[in-house]
C-alpha positions as YAML, in Angstrom:
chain: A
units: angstrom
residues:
- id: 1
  name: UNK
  ca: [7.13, 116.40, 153.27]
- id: 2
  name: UNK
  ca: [7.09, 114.25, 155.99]
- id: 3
  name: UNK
  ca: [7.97, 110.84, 156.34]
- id: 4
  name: UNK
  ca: [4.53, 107.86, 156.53]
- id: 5
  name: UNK
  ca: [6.02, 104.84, 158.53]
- id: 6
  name: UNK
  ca: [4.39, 101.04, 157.39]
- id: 7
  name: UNK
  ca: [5.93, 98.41, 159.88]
- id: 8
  name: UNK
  ca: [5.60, 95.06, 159.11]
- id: 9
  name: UNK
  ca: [4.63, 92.13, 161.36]
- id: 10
  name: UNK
  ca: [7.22, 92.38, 164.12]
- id: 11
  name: UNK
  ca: [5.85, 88.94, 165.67]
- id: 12
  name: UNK
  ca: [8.94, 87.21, 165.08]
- id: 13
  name: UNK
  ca: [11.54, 90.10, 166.78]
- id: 14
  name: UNK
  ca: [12.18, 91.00, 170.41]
- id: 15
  name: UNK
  ca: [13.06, 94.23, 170.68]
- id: 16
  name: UNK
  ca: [14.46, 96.38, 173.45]
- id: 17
  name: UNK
  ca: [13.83, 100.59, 173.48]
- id: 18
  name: UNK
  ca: [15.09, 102.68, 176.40]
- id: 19
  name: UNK
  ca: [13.33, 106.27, 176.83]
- id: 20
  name: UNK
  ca: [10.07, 105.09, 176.70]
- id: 21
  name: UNK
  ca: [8.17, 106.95, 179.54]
- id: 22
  name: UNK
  ca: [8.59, 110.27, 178.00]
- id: 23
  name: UNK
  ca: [7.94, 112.22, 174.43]
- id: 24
  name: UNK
  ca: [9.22, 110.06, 171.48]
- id: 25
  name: UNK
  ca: [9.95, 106.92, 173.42]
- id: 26
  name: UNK
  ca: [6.70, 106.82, 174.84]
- id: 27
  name: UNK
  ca: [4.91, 107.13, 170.91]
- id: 28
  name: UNK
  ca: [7.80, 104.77, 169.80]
- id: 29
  name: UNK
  ca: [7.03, 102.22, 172.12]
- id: 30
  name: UNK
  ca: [3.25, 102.56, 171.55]
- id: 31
  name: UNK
  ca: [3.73, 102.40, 167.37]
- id: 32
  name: UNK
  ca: [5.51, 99.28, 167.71]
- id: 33
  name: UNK
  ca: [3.43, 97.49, 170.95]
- id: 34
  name: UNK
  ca: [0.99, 97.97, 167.64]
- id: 35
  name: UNK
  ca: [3.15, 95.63, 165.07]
- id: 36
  name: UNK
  ca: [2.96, 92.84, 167.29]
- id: 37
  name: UNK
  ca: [6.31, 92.00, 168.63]
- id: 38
  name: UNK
  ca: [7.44, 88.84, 170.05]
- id: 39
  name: UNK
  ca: [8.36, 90.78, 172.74]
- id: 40
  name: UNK
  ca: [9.09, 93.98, 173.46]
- id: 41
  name: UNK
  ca: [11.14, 95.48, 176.86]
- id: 42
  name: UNK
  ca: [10.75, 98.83, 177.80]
- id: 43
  name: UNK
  ca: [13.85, 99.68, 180.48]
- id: 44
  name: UNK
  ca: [12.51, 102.12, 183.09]
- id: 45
  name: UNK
  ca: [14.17, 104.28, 185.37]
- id: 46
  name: UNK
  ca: [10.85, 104.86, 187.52]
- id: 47
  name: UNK
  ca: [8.02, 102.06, 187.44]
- id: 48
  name: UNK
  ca: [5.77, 103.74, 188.16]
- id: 49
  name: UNK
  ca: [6.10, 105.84, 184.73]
- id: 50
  name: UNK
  ca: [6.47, 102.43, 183.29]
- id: 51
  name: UNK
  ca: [3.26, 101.25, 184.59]
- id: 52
  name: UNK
  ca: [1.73, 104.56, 183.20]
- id: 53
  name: UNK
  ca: [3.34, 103.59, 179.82]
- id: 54
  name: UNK
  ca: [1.62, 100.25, 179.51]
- id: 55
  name: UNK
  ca: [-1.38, 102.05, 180.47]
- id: 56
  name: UNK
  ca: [-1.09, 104.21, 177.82]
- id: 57
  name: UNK
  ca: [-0.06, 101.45, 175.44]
- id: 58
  name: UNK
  ca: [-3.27, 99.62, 176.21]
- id: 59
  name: UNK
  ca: [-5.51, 102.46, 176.28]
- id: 60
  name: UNK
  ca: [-4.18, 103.44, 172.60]
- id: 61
  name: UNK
  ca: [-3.91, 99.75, 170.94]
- id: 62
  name: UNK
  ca: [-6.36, 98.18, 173.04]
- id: 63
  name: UNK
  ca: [-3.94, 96.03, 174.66]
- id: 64
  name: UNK
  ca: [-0.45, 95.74, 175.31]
- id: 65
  name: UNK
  ca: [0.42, 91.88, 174.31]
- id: 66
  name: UNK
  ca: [3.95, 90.78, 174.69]
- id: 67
  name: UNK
  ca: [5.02, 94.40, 176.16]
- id: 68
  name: UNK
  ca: [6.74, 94.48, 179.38]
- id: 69
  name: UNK
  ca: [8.55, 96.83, 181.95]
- id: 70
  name: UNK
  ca: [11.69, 96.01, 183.62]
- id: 71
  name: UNK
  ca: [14.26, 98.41, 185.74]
- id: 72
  name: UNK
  ca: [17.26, 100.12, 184.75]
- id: 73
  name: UNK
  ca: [18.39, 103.62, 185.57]
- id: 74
  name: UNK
  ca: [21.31, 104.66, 183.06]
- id: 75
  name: UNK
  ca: [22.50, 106.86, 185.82]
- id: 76
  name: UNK
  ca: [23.85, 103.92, 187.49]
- id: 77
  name: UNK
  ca: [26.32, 101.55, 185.41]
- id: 78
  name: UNK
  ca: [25.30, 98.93, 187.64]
- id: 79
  name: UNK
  ca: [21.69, 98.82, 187.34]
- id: 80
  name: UNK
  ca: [22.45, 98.48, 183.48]
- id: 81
  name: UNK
  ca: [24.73, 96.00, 183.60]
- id: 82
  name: UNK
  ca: [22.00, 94.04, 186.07]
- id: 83
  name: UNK
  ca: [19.26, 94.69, 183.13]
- id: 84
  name: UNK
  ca: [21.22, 93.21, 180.82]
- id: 85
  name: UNK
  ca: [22.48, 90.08, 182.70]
- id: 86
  name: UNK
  ca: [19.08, 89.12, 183.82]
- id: 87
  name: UNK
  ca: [17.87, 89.56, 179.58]
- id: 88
  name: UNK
  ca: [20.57, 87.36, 178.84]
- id: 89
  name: UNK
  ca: [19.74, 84.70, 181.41]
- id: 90
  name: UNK
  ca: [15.29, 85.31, 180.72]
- id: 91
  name: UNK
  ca: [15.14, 86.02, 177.33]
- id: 92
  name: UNK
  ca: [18.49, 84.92, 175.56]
- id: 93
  name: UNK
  ca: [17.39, 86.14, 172.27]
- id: 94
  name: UNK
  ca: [17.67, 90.14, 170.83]
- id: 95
  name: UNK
  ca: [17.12, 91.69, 167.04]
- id: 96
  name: UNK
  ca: [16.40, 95.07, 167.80]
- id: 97
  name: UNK
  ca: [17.91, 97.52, 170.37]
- id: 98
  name: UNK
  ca: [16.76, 100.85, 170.28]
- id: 99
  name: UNK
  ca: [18.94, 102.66, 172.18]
- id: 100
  name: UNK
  ca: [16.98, 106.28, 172.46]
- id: 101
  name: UNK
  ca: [17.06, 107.78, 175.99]
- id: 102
  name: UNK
  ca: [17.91, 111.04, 176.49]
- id: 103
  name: UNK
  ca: [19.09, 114.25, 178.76]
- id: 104
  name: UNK
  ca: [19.81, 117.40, 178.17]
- id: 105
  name: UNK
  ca: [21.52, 119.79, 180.96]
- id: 106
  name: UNK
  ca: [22.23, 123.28, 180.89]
- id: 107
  name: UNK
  ca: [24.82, 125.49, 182.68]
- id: 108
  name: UNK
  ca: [25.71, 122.97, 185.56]
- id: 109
  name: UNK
  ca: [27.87, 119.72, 186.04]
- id: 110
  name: UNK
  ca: [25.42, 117.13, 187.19]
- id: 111
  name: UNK
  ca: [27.61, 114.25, 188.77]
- id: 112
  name: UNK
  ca: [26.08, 110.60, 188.96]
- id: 113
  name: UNK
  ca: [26.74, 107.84, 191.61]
- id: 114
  name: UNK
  ca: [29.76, 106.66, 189.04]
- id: 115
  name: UNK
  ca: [31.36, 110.25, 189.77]
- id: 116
  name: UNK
  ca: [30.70, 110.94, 185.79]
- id: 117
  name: UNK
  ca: [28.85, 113.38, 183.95]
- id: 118
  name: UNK
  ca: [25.07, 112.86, 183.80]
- id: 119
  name: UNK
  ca: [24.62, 113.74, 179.88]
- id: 120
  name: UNK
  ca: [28.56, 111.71, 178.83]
- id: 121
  name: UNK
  ca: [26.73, 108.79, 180.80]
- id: 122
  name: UNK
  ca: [23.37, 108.94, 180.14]
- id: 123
  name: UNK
  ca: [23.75, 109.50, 176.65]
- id: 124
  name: UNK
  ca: [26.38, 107.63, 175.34]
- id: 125
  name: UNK
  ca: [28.55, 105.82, 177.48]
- id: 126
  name: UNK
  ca: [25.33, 103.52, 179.37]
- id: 127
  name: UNK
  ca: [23.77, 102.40, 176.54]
- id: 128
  name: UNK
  ca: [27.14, 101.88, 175.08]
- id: 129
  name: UNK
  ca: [27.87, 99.38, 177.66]
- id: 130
  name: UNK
  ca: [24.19, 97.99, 177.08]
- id: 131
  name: UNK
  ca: [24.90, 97.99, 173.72]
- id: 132
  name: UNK
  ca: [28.42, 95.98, 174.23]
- id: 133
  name: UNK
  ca: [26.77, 93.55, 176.73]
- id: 134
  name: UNK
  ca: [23.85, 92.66, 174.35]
- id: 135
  name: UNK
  ca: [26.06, 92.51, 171.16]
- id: 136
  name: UNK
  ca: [26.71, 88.60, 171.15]
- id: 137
  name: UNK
  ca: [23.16, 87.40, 171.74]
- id: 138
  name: UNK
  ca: [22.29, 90.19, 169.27]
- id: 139
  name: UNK
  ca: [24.53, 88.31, 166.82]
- id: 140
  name: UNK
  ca: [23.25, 84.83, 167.84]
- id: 141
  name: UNK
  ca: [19.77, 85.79, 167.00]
- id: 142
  name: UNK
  ca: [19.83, 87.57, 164.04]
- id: 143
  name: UNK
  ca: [20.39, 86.03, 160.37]
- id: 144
  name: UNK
  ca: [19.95, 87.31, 156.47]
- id: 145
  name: UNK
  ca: [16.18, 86.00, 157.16]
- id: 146
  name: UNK
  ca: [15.63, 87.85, 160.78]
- id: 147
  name: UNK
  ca: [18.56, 90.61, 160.33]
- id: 148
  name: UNK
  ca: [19.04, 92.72, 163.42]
- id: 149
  name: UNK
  ca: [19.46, 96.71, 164.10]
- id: 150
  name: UNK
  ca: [20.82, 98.74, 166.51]
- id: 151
  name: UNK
  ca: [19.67, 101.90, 166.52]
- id: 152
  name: UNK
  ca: [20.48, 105.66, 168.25]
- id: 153
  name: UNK
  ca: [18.55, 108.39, 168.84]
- id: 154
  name: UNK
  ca: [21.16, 111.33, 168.33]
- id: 155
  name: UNK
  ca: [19.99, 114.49, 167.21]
- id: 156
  name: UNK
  ca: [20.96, 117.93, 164.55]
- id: 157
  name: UNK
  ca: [23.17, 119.47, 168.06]
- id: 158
  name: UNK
  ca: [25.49, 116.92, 166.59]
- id: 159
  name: UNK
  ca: [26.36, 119.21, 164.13]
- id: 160
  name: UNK
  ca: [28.31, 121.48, 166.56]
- id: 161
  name: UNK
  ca: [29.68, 119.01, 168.83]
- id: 162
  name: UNK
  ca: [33.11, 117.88, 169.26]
- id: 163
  name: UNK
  ca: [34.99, 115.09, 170.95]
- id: 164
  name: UNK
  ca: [37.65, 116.12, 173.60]
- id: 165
  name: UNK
  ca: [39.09, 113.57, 174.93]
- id: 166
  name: UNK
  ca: [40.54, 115.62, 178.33]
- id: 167
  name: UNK
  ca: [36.87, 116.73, 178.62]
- id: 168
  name: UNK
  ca: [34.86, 113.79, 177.95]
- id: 169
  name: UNK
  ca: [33.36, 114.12, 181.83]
- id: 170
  name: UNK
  ca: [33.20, 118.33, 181.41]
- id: 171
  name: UNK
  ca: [37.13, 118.25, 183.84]
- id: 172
  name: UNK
  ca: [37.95, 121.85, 182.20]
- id: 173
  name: UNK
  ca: [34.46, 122.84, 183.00]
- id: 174
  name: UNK
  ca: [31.37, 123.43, 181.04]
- id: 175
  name: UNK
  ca: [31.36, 125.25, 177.75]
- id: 176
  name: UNK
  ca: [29.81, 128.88, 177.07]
- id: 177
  name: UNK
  ca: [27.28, 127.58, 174.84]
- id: 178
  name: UNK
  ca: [24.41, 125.85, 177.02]
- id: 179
  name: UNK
  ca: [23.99, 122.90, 174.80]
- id: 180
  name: UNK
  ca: [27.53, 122.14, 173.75]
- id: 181
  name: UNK
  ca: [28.03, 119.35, 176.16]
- id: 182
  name: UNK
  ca: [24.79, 117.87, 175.23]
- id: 183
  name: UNK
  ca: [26.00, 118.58, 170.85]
- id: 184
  name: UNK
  ca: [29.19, 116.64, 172.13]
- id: 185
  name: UNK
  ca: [27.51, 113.24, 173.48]
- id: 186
  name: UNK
  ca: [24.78, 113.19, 170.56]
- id: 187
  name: UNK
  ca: [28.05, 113.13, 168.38]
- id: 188
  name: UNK
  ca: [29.32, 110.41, 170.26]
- id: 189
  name: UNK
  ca: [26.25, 108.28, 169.15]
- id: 190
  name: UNK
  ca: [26.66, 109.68, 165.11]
- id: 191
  name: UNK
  ca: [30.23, 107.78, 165.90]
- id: 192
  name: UNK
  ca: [29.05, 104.45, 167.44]
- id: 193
  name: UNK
  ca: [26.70, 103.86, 165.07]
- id: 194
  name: UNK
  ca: [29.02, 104.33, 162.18]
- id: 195
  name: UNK
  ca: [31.96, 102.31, 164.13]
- id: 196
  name: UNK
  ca: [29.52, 100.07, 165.36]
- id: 197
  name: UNK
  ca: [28.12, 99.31, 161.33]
- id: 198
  name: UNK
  ca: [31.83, 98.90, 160.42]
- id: 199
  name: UNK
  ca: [32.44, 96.43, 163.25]
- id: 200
  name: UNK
  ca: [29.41, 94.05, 162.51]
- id: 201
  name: UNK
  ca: [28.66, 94.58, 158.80]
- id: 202
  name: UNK
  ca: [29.25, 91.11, 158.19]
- id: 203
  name: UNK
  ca: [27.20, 89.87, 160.54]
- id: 204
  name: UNK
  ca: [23.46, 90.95, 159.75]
- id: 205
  name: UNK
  ca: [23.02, 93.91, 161.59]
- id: 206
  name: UNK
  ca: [22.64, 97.25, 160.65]
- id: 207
  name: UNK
  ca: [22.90, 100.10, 162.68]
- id: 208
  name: UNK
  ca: [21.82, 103.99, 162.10]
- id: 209
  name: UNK
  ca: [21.70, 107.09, 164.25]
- id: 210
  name: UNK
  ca: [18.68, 109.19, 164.05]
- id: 211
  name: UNK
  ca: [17.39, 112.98, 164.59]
- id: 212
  name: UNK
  ca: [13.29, 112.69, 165.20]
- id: 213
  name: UNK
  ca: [13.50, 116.81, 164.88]
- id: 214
  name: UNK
  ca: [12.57, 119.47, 167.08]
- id: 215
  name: UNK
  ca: [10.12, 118.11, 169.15]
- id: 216
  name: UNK
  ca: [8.82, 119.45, 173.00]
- id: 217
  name: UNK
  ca: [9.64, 116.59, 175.43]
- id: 218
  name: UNK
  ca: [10.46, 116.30, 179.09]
- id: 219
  name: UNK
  ca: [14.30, 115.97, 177.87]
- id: 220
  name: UNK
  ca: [15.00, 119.13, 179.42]
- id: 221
  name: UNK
  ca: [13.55, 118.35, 182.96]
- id: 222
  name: UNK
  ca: [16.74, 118.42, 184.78]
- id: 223
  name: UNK
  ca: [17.34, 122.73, 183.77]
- id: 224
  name: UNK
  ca: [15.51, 125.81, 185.30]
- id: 225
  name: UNK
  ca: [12.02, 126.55, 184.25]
- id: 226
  name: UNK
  ca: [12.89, 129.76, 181.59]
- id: 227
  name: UNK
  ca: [15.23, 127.55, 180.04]
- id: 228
  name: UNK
  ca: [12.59, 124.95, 179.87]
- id: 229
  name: UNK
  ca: [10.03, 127.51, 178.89]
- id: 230
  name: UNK
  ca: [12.01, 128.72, 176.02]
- id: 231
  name: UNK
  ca: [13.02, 125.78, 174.80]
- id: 232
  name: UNK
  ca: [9.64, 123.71, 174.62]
- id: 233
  name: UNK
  ca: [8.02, 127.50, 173.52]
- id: 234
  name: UNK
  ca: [10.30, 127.35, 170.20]
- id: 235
  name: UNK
  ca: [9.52, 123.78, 169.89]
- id: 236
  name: UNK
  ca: [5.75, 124.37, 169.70]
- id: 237
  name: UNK
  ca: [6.32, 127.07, 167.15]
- id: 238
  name: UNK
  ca: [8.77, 125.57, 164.98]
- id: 239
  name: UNK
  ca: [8.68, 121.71, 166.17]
- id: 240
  name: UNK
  ca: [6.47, 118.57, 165.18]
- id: 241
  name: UNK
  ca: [4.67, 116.19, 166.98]
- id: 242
  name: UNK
  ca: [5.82, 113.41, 169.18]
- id: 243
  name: UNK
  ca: [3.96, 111.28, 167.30]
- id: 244
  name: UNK
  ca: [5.84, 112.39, 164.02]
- id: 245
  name: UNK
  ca: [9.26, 112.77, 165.81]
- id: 246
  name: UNK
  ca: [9.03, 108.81, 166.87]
- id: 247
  name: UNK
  ca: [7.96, 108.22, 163.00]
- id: 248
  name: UNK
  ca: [11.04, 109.97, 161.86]
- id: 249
  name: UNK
  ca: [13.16, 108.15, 164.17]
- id: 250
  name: UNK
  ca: [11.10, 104.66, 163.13]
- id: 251
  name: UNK
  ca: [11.27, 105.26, 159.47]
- id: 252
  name: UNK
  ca: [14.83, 104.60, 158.46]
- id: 253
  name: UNK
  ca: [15.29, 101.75, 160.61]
- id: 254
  name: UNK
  ca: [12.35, 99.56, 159.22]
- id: 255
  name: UNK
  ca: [12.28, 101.43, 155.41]
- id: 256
  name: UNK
  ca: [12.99, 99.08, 153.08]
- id: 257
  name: UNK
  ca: [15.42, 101.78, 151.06]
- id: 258
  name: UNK
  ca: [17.94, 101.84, 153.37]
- id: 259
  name: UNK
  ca: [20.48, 98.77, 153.37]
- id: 260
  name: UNK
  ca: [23.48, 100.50, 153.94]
- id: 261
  name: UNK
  ca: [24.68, 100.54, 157.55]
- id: 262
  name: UNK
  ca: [26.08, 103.39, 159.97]
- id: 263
  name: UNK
  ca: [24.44, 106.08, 158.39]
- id: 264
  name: UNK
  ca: [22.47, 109.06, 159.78]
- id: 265
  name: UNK
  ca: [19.25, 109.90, 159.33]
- id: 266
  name: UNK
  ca: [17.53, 113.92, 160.25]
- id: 267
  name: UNK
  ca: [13.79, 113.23, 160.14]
- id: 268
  name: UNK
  ca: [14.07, 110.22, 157.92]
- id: 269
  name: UNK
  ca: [16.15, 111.46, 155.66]
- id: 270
  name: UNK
  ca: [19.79, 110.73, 155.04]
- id: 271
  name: UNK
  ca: [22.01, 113.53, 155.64]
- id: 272
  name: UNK
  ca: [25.78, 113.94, 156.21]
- id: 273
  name: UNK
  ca: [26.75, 114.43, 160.41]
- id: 274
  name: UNK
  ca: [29.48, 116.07, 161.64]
- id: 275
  name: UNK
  ca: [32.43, 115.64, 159.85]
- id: 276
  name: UNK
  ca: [34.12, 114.61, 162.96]
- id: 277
  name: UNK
  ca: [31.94, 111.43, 162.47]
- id: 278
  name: UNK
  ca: [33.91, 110.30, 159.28]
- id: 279
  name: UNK
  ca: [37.80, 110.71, 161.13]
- id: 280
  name: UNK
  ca: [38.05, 106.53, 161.85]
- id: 281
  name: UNK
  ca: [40.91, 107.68, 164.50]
- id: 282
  name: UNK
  ca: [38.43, 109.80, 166.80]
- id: 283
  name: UNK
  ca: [36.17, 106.34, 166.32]
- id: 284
  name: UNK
  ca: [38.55, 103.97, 167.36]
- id: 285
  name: UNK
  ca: [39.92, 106.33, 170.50]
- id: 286
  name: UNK
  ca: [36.27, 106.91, 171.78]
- id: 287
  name: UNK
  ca: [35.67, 103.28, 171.58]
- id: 288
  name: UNK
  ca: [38.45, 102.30, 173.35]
- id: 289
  name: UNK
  ca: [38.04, 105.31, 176.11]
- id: 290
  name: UNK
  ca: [34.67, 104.19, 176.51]
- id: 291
  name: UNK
  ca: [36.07, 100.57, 176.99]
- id: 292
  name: UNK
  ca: [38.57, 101.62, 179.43]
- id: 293
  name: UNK
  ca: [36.20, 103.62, 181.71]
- id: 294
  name: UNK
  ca: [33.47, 100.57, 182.12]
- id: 295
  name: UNK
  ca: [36.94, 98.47, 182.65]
- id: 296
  name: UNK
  ca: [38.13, 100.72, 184.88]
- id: 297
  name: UNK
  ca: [34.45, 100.56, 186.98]
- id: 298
  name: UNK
  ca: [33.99, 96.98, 186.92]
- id: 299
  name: UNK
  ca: [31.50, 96.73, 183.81]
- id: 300
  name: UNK
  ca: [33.04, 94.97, 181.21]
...
């Protein structure tokens, strides 16, 4: 049975949610543009999508109060660390980061301007550094009263991922399976969140990783149009909604049930990861990789 979300009044939280121009981001953002936020930033990659997203925001909740649009293109360590200077100096203040962009690509090594791999960057290791950058003010604002959450979008590929660390930016190559790459970085998330929950459990912030389910979205954009085809054709016959996917991936973080931190959720519901996810040494050495490359580019 699937999960019914009930948000409460979000007027006193400022919240932050990357991946809202497309599929669950976009019903995400508009579900909680509807709970009243004291604010609520929506990083784009493309404005103009952005400015389609308020649209669609206001056209759905008959306005878009306190919801705005600002730049950042996780393809480009840069423009994140940019986004999250200029939050720090404008806003100061942060309880919720939803960190829930996506990108799936098949059967080809997609380089970006940081001579990485698009999904390893995309994925995880961007809105890791956002996540780093935004962690102290995240801290500052939050208390037992106002307690904050950090939040990733992972998903059930997970399940078959693995962490190598001599192929972290696909250097041997891609894998046979199509998806493996893309299994490998939405395990990396299952493993911040938990690491991440360890790190700050004493300081009033939980964090969770989250599968919406099998949903058709523009995630798969960057592959050729069969793949696409077959992909988004399964999702319509065995997938949900949007609208239900962004509810799944809503649900644990605002349910009142669920106080323990670093857990992960499939479609609401608590369910064991990868196993991978419980070895603390593969969390600590991804952490501190994922350090060292942003060090090693300037970022932190």
């Amino acid at each position: 049975m699937p999960v019914k979300l009930e948000i409460q009044d979000l007027s006193k939280y400022v919240i932050i949610l990357t991946g809202a121009t497309d599929g669950i981001g976009k019903e995400m953002a508009r579900i909680l543009a509807k709970s009243n936020p004291k604010r609520l930033i929506l990083p784009a990659r493309n404005i103009e999508k952005g400015n389609k997203l308020l649209e669609y925001i206001k056209s759905s909740n008959g306005n878009a109060n306190n919801v705005e649009i600002w730049e950042m293109d996780l393809a480009d360590l840069q423009s994140v660390k940019n986004f999250a200077n200029k939050f720090i100096k404008e806003v100061g203040e942060l309880h919720i980061l939803i960190n829930n962009a996506g990108i799936v690509v098949q059967n080809q090594i997609i380089k970006t301007k940081d001579n990485l791999e698009l999904q390893f960057q995309v994925n995880h290791l961007a809105q890791f550094l956002l996540t780093l950058l935004l962690l102290d003010t995240i801290k500052k604002s939050v208390s037992a009263e106002l307690p904050g959450k950090i939040a990733l979008t992972s998903s059930e590929a997970n399940q078959f991922g693995e962490i190598d660390f001599d192929n972290l930016n696909l250097e041997k190559g891609n894998y046979w399976n199509p998806i493996k790459s893309y299994g490998n970085t939405k395990l990396m998330k299952v493993i911040v969140a938990k690491e991440l929950g360890r790190l700050v459990q004493n300081d009033n912030i939980t964090t969770y990783s989250l599968h919406p389910g099998m949903i058709s979205t523009n995630i798969n954009h960057m592959n050729n149009r069969y793949t696409t085809y077959l992909v988004n054709l399964l999702a319509m016959v065995f997938g949900i909604t949007a609208e239900q996917g962004a509810i799944n991936t809503l649900y644990p973080v605002f349910s009142l049930e669920n106080k323990e931190t670093g857990k992960y959720y499939n479609e609401g519901i608590e369910k064991e990861p990868n196993k991978v996810a419980n070895d603390q040494e593969v969390a600590k050495k991804l952490w501190d990789v994922s350090e060292k490359i942003l060090k090693d580019h300037g970022m932190i």
